[in-house]
Structures are given as C-alpha cells and as structure tokens.
Short mmCIF file of the C-alpha atoms (twelve columns), coordinates in Angstrom:
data_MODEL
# 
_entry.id   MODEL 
# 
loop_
_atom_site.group_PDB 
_atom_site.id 
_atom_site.type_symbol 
_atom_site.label_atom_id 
_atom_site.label_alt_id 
_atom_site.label_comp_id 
_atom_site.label_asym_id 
_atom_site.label_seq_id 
_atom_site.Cartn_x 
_atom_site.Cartn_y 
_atom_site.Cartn_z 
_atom_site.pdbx_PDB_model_num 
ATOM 1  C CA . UNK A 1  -8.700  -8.531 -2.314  1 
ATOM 2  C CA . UNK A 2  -6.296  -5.781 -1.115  1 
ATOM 3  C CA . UNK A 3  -4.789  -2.647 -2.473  1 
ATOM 4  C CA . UNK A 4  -1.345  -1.607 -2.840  1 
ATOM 5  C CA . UNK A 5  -2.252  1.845  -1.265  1 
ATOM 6  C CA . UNK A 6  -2.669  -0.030 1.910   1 
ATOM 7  C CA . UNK A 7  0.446   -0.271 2.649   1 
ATOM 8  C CA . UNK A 8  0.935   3.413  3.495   1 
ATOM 9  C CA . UNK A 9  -2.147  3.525  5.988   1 
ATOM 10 C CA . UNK A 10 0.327   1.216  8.380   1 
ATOM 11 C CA . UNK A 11 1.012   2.812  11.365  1 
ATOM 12 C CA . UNK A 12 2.385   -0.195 13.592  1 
ATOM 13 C CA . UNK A 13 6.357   1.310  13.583  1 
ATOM 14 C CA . UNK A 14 5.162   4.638  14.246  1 
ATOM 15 C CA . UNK A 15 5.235   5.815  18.516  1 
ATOM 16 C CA . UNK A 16 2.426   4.850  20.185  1 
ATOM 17 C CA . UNK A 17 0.903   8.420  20.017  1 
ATOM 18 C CA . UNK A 18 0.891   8.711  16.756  1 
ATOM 19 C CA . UNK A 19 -0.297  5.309  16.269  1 
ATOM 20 C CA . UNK A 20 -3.811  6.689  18.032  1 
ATOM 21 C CA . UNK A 21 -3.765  9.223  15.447  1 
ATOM 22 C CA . UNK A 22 -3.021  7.152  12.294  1 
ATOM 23 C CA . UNK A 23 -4.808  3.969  13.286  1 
ATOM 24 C CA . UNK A 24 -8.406  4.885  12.439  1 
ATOM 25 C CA . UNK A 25 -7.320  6.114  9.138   1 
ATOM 26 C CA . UNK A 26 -6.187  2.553  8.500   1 
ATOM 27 C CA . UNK A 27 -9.344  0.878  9.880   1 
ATOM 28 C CA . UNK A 28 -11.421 3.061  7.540   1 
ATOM 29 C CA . UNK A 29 -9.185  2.596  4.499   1 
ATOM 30 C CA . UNK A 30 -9.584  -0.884 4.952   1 
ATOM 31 C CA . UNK A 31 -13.096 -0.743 5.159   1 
ATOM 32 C CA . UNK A 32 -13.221 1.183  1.685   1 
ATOM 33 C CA . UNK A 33 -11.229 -1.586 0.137   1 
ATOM 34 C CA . UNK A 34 -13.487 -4.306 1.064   1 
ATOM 35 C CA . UNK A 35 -17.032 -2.389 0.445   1 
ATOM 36 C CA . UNK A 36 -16.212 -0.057 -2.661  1 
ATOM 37 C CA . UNK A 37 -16.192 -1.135 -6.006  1 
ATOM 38 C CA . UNK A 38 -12.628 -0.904 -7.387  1 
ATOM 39 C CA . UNK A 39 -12.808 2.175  -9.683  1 
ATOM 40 C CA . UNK A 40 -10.989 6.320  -10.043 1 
ATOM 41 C CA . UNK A 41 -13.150 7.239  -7.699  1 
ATOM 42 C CA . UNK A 42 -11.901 4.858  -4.939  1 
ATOM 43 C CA . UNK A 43 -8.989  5.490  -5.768  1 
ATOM 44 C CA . UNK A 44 -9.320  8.891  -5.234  1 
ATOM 45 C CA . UNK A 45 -10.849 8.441  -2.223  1 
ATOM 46 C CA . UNK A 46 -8.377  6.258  -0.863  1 
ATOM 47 C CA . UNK A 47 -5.848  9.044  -1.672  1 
ATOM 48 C CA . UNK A 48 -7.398  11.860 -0.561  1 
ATOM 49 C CA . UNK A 49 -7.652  9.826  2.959   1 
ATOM 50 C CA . UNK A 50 -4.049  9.288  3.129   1 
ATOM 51 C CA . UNK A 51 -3.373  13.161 2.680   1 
ATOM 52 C CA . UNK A 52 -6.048  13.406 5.559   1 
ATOM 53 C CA . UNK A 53 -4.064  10.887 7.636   1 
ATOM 54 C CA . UNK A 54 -0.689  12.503 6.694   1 
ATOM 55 C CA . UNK A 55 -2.075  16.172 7.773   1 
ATOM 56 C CA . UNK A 56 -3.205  14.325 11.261  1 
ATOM 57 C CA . UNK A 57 0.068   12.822 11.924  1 
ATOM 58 C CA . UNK A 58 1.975   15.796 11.154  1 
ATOM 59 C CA . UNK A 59 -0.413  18.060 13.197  1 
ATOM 60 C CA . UNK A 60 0.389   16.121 16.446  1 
ATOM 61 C CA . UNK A 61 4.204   16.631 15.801  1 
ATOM 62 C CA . UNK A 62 3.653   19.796 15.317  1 
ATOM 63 C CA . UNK A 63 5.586   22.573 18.325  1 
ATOM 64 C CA . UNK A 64 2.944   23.229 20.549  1 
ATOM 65 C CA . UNK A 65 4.974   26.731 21.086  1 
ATOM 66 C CA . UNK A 66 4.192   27.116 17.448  1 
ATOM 67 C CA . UNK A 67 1.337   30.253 16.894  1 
ATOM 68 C CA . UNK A 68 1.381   29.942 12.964  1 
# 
C-alpha cells in the first residue's frame, strides 16, 4: 500500500546536494507508510515530516552571508 503524501518526499529532480538532505526524509516516510497503521495520527506524522524535510532543504539554500 502507498500514500499519496509520498509523492512530495521525492527528491530525485532536486541537485545532488539537496538530494543528501531530502533523501532520508523519504526513506523514513516510507518506512512510516509500511509499519504504521493508516490513521490522523499518521497522517499527521507524515505531515509534520514533510514540514521537517521542507525546513532542511530550505536551510541548505539558505546565504551563508546571511546572520538572521
């Protein structure tokens, strides 16, 4: 069985440093699909993963001249 959510953990069309970044997210994702029950709170979880992911990726394109 799969997940429609899935499909946003890909990170094959992204450059290959990013790709380190976003590829464990993916791994791990899939490995929630296939051992937790499908339910809200997987769901959620699945979710609050991809904003983890996101926040990853964007952190490594972030200026590195940047001091917040």
């Amino acid at each position: 069985m799969t997940d429609p959510i899935l499909q946003f953990f890909a990170f094959r069309h992204l450059p290959p440093h990013l790709q380190a970044v976003s590829q464990p997210f993916a791994a791990l994702a899939g490995e929630i699909v296939d051992t937790v029950p499908i339910c809200i709170e997987r769901t959620t979880c699945l979710r609050k993963l991809l904003e983890a992911k996101d926040c990853a990726v964007r952190a490594h394109l972030l200026d590195e001249e940047w001091d917040g």
